[in-house]
Chimera marker file (.cmm) of the C-alpha trace (Angstrom):
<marker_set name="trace">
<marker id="1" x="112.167" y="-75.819" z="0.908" r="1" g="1" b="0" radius="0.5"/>
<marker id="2" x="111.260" y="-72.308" z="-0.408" r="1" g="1" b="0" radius="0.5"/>
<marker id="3" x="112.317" y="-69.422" z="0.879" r="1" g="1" b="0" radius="0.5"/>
<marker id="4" x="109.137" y="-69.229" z="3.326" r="1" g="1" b="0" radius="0.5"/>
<marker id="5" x="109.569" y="-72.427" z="4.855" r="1" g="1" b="0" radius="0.5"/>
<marker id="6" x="113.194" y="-72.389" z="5.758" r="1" g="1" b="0" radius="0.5"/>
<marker id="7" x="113.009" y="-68.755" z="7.287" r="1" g="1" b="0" radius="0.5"/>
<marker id="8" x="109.940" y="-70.761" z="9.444" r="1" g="1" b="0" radius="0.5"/>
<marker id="9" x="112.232" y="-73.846" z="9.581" r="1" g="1" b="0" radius="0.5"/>
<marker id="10" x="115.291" y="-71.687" z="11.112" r="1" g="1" b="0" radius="0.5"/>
<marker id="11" x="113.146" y="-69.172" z="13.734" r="1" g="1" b="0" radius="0.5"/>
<marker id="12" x="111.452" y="-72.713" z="14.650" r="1" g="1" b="0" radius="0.5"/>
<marker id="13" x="115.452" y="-74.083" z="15.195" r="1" g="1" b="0" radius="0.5"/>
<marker id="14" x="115.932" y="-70.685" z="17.376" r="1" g="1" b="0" radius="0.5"/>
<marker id="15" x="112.609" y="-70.725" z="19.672" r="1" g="1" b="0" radius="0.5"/>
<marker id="16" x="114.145" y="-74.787" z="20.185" r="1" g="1" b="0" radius="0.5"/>
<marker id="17" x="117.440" y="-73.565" z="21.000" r="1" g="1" b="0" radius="0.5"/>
<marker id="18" x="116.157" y="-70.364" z="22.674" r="1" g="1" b="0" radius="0.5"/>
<marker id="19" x="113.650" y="-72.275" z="25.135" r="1" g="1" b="0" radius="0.5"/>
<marker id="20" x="117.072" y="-74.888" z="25.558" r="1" g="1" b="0" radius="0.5"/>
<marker id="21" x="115.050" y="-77.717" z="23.927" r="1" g="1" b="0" radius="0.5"/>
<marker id="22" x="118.631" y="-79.604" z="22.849" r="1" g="1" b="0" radius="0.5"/>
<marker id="23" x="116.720" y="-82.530" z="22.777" r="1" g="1" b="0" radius="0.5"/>
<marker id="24" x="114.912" y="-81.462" z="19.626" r="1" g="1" b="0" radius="0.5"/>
<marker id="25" x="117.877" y="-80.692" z="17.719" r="1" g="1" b="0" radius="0.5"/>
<marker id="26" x="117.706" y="-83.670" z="15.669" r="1" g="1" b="0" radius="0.5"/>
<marker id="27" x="114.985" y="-82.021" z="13.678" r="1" g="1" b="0" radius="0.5"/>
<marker id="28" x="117.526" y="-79.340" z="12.525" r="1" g="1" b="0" radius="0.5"/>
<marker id="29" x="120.819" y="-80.769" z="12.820" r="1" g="1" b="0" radius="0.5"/>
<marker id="30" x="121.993" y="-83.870" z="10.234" r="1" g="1" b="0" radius="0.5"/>
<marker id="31" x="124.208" y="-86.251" z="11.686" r="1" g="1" b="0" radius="0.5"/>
<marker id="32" x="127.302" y="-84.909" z="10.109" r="1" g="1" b="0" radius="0.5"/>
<marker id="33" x="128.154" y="-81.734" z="9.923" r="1" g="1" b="0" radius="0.5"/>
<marker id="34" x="130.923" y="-78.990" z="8.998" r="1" g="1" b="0" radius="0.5"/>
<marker id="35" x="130.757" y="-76.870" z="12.090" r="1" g="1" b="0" radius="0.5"/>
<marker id="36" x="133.440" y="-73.904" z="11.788" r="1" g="1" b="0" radius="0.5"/>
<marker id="37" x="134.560" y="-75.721" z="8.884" r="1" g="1" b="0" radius="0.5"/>
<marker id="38" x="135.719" y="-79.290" z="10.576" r="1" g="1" b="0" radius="0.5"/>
<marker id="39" x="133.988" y="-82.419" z="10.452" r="1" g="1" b="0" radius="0.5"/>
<marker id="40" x="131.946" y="-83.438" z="13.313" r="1" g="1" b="0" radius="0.5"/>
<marker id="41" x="128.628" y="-84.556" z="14.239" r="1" g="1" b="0" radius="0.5"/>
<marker id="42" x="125.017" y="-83.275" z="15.704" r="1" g="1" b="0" radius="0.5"/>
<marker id="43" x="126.200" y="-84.597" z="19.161" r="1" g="1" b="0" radius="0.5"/>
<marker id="44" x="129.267" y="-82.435" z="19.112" r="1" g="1" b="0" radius="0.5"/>
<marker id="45" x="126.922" y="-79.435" z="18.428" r="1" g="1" b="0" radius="0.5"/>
<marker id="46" x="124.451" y="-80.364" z="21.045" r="1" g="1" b="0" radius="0.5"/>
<marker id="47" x="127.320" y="-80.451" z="23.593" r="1" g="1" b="0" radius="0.5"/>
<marker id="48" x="128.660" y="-77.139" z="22.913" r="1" g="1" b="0" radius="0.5"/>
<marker id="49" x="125.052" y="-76.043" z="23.175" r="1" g="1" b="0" radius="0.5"/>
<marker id="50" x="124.561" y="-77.635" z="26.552" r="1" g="1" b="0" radius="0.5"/>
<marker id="51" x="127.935" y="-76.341" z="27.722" r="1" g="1" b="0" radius="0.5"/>
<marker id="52" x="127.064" y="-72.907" z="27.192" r="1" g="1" b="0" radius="0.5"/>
<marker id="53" x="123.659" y="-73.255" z="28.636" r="1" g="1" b="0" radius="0.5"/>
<marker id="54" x="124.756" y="-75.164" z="31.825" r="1" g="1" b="0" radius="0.5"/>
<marker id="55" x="127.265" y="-71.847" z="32.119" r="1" g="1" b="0" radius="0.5"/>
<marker id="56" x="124.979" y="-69.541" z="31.336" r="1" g="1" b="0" radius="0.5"/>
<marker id="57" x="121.211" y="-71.346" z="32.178" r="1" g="1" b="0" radius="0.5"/>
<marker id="58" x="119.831" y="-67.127" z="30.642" r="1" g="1" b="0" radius="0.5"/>
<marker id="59" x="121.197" y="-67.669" z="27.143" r="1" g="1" b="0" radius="0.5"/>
<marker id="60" x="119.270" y="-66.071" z="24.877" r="1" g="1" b="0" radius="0.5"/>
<marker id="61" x="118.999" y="-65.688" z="21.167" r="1" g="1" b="0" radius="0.5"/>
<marker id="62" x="117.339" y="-62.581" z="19.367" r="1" g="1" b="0" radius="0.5"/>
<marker id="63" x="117.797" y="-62.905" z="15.785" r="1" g="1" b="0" radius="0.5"/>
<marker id="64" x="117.748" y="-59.340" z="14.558" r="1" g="1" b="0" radius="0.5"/>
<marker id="65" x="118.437" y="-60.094" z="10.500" r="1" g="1" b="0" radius="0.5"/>
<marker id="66" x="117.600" y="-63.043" z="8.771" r="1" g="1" b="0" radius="0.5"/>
<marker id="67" x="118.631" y="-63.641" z="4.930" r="1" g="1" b="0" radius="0.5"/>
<marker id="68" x="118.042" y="-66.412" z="2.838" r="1" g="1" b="0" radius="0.5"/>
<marker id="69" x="119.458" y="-67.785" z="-0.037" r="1" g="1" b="0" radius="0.5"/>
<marker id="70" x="118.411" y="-70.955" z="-1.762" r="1" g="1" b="0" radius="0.5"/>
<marker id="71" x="120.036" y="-73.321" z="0.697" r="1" g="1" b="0" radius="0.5"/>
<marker id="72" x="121.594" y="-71.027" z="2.881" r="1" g="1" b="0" radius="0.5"/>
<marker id="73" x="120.566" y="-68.767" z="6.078" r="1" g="1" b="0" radius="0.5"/>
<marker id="74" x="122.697" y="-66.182" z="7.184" r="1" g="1" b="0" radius="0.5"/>
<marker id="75" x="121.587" y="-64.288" z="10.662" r="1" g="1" b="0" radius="0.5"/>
<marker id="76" x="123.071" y="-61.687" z="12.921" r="1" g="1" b="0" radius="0.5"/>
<marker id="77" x="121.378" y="-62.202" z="16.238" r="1" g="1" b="0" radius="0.5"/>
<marker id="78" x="121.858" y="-60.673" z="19.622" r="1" g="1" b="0" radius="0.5"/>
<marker id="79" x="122.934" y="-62.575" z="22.335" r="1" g="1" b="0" radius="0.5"/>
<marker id="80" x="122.201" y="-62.024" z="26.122" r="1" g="1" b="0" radius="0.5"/>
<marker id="81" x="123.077" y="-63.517" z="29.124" r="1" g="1" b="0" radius="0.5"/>
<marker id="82" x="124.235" y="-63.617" z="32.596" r="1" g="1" b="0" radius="0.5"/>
<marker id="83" x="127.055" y="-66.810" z="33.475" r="1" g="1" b="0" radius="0.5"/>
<marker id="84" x="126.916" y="-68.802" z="36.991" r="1" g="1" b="0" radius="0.5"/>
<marker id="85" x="129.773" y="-70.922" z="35.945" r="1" g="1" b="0" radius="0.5"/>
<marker id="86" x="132.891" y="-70.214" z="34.657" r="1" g="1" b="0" radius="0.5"/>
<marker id="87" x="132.419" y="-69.397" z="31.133" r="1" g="1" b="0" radius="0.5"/>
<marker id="88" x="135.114" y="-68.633" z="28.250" r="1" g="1" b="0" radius="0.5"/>
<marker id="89" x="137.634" y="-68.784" z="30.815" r="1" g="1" b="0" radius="0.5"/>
<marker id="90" x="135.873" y="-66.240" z="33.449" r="1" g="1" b="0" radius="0.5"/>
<marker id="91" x="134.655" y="-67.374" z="36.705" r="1" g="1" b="0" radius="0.5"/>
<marker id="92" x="131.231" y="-65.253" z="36.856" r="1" g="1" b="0" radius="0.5"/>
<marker id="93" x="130.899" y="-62.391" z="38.410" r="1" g="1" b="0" radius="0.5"/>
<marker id="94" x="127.291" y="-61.672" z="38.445" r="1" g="1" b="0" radius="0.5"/>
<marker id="95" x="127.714" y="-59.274" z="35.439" r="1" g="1" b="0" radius="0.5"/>
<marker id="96" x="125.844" y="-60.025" z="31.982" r="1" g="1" b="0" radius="0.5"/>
<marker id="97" x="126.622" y="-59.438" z="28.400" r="1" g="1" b="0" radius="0.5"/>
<marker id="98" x="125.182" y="-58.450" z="25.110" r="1" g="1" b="0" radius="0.5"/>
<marker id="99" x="127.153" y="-59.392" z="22.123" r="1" g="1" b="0" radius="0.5"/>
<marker id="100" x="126.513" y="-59.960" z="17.880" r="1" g="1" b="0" radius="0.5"/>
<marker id="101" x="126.588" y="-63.068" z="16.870" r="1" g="1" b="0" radius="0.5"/>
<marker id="102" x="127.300" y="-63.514" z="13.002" r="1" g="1" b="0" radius="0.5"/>
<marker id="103" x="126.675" y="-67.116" z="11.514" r="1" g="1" b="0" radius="0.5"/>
<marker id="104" x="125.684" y="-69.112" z="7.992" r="1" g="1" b="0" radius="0.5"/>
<marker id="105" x="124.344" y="-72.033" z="7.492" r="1" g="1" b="0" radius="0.5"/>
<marker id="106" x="123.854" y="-74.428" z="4.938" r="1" g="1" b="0" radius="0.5"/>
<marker id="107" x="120.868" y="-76.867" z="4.869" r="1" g="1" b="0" radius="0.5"/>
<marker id="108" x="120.593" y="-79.972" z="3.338" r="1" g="1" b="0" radius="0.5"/>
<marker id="109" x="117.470" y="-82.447" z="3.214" r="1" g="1" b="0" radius="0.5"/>
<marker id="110" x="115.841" y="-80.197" z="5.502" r="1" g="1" b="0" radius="0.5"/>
<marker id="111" x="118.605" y="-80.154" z="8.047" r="1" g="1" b="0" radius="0.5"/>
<marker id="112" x="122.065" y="-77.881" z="9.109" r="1" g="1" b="0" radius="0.5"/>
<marker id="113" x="125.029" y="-79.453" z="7.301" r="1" g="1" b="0" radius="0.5"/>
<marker id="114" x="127.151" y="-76.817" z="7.514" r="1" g="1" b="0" radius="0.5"/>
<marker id="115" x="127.099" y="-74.404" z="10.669" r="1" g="1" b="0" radius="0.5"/>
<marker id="116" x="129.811" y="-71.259" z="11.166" r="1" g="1" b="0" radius="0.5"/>
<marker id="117" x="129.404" y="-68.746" z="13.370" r="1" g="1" b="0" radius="0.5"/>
<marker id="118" x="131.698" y="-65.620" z="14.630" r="1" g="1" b="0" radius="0.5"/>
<marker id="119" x="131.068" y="-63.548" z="17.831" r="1" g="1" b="0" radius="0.5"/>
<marker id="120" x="133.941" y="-61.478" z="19.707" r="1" g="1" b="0" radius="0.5"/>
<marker id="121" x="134.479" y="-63.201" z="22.871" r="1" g="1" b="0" radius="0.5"/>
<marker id="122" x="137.072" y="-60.823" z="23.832" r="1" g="1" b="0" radius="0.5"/>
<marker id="123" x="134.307" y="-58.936" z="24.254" r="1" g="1" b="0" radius="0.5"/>
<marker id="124" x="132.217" y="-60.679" z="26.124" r="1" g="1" b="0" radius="0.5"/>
<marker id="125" x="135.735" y="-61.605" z="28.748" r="1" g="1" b="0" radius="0.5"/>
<marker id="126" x="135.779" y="-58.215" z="28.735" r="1" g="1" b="0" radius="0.5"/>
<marker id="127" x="131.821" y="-57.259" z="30.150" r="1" g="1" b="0" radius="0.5"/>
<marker id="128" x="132.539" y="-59.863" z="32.067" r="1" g="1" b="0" radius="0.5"/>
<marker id="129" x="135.071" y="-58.532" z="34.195" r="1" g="1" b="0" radius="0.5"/>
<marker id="130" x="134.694" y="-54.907" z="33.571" r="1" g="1" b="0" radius="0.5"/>
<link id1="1" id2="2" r="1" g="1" b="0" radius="0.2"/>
<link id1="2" id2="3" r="1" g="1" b="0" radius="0.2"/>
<link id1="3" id2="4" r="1" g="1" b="0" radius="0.2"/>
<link id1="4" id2="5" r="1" g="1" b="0" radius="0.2"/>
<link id1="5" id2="6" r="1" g="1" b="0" radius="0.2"/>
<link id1="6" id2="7" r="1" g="1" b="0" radius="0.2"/>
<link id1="7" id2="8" r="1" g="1" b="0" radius="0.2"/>
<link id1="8" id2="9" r="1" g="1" b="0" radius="0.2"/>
<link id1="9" id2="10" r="1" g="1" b="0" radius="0.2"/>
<link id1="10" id2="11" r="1" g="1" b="0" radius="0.2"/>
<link id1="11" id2="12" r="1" g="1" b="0" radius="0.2"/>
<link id1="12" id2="13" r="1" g="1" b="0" radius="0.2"/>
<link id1="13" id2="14" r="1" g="1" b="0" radius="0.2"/>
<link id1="14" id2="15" r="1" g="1" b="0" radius="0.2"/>
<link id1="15" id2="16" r="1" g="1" b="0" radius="0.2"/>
<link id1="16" id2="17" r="1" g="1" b="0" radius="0.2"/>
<link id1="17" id2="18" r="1" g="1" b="0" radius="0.2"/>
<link id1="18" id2="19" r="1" g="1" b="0" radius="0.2"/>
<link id1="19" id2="20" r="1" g="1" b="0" radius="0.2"/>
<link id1="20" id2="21" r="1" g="1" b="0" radius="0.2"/>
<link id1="21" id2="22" r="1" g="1" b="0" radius="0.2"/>
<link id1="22" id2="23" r="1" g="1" b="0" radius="0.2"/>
<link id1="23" id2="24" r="1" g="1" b="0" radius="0.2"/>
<link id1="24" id2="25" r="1" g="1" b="0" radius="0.2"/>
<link id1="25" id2="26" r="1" g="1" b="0" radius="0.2"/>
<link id1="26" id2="27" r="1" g="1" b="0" radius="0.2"/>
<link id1="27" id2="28" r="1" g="1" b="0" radius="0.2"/>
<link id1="28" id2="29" r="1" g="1" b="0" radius="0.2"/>
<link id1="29" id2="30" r="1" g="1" b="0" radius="0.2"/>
<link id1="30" id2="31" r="1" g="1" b="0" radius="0.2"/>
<link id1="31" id2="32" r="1" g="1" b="0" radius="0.2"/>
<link id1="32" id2="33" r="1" g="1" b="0" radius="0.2"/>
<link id1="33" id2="34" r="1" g="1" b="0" radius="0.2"/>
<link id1="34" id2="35" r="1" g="1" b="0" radius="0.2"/>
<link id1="35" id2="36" r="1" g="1" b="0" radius="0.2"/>
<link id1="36" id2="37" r="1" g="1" b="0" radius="0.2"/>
<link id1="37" id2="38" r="1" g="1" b="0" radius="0.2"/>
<link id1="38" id2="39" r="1" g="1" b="0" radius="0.2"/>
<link id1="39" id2="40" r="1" g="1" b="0" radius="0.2"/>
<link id1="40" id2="41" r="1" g="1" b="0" radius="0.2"/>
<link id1="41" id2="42" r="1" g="1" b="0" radius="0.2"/>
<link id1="42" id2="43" r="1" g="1" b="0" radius="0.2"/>
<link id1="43" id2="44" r="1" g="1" b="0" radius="0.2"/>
<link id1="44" id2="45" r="1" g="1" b="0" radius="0.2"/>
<link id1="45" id2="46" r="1" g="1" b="0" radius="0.2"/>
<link id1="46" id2="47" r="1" g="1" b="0" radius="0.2"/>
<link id1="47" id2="48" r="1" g="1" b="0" radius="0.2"/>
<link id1="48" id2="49" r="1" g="1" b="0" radius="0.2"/>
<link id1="49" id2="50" r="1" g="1" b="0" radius="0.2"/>
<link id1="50" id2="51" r="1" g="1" b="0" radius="0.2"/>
<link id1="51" id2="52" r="1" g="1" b="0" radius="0.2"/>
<link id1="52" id2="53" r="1" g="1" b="0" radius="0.2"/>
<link id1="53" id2="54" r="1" g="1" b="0" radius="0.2"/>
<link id1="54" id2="55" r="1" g="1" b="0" radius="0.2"/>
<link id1="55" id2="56" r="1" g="1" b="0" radius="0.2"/>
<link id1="56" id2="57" r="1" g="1" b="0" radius="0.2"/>
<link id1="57" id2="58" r="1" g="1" b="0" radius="0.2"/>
<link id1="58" id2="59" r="1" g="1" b="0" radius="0.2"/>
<link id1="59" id2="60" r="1" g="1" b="0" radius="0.2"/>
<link id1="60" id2="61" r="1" g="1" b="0" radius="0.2"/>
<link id1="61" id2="62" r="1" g="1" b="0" radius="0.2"/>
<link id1="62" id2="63" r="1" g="1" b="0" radius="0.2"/>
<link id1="63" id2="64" r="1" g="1" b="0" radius="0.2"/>
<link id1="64" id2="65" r="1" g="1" b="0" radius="0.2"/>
<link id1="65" id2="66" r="1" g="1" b="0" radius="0.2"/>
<link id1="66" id2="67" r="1" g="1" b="0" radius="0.2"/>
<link id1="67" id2="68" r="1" g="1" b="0" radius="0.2"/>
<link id1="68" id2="69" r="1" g="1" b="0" radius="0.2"/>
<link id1="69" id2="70" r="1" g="1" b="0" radius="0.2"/>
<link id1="70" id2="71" r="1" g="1" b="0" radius="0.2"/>
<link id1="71" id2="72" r="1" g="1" b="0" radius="0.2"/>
<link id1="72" id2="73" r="1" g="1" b="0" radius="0.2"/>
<link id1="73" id2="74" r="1" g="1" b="0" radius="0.2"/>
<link id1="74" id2="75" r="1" g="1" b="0" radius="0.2"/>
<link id1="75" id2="76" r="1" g="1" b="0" radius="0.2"/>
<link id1="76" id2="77" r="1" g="1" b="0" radius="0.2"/>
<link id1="77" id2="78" r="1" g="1" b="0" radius="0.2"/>
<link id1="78" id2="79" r="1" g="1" b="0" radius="0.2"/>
<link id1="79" id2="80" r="1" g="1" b="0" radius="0.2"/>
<link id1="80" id2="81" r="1" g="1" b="0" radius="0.2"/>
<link id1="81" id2="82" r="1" g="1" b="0" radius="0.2"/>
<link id1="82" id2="83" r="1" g="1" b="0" radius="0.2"/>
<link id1="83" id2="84" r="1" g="1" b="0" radius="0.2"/>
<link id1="84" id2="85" r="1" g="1" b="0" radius="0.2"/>
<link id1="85" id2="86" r="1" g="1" b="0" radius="0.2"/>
<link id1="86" id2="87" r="1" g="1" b="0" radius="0.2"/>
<link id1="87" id2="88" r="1" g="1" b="0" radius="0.2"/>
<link id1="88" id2="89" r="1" g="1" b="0" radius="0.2"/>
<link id1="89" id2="90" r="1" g="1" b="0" radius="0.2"/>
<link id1="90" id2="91" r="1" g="1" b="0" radius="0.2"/>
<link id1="91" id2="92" r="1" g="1" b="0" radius="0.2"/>
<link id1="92" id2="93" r="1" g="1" b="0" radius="0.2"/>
<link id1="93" id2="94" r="1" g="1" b="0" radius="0.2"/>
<link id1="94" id2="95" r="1" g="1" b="0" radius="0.2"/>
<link id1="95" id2="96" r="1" g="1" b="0" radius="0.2"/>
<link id1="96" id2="97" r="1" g="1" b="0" radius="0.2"/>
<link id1="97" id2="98" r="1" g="1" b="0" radius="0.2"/>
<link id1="98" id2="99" r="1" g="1" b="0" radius="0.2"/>
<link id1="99" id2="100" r="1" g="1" b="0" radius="0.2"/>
<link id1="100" id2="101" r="1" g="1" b="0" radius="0.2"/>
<link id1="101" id2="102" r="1" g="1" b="0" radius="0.2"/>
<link id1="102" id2="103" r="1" g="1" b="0" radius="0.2"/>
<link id1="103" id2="104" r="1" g="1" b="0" radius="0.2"/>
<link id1="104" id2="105" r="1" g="1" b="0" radius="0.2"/>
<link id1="105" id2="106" r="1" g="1" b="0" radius="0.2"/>
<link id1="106" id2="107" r="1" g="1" b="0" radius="0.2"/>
<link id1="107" id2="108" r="1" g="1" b="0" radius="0.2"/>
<link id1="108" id2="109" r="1" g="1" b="0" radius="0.2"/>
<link id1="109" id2="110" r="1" g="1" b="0" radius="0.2"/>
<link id1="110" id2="111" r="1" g="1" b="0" radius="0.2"/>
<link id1="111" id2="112" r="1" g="1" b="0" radius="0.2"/>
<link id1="112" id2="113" r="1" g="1" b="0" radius="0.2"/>
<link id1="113" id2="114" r="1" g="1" b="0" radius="0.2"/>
<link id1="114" id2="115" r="1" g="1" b="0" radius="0.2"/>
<link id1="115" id2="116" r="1" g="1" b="0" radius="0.2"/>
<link id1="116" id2="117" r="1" g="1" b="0" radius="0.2"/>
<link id1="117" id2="118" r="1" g="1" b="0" radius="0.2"/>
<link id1="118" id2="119" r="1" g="1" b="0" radius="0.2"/>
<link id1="119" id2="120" r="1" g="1" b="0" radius="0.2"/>
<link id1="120" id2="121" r="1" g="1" b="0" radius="0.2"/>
<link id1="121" id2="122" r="1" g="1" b="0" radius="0.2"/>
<link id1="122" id2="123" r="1" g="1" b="0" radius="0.2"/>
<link id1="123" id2="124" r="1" g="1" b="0" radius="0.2"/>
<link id1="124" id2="125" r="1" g="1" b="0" radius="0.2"/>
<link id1="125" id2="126" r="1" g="1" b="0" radius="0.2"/>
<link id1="126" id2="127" r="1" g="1" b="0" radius="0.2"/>
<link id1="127" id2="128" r="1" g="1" b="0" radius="0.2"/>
<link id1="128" id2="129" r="1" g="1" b="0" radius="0.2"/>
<link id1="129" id2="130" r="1" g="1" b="0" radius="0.2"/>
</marker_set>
């Protein structure tokens, strides 16, 4: 892919993952993948996914920088939200957060193979129960 298509690849991956479309993820997500740097699969992704969507049914992703380097993305997004169920170990409260979320992929035949990603989630405990 150039450059061109896999920035349209990856904001095509977040409107999917954005409108909760999980069931599309097999266009984006190979089979196996490093995620956080240990083996496991596109179905382990898919149910983190779902977990934090069933806690927190607003989720949404804003990318705000978007880099691209051969065959890797990196992206610093925004995430929002507001949790009905408990959710990194806080019952919800009816309060919302913002937080940065940092994260790189690597893509291989036109899929993630590799997927890390960083956010604080002592932060987001903490707008949770401030």
């Amino acid at each position: 892919m150039t450059d061109n298509d896999l920035r349209d690849w990856y904001l095509r991956y977040v409107a999917a993952l954005d409108a909760h479309e999980l069931g599309r993820m097999d266009e984006f997500i190979a089979d196996e993948v490093l995620l956080n740097g240990e083996p496991g699969t596109r179905d382990d992704v898919v149910a983190d996914m779902r977990s934090s969507i069933d806690a927190v049914p607003n989720l949404h992703w804003e990318v705000e920088e978007l880099l691209i380097d051969r065959d890797r993305v990196a992206v610093r997004a925004v995430n929002t939200g507001t949790p009905v169920a408990e959710w990194l170990g806080v019952a919800p409260t009816g309060a919302s957060f913002t937080i940065v979320e940092y994260a790189i992929y690597r893509v291989g035949d036109g899929r993630f193979v590799q997927m890390t990603n960083l956010h604080d989630s002592a932060d987001v405990r903490r707008q949770l129960t401030a």
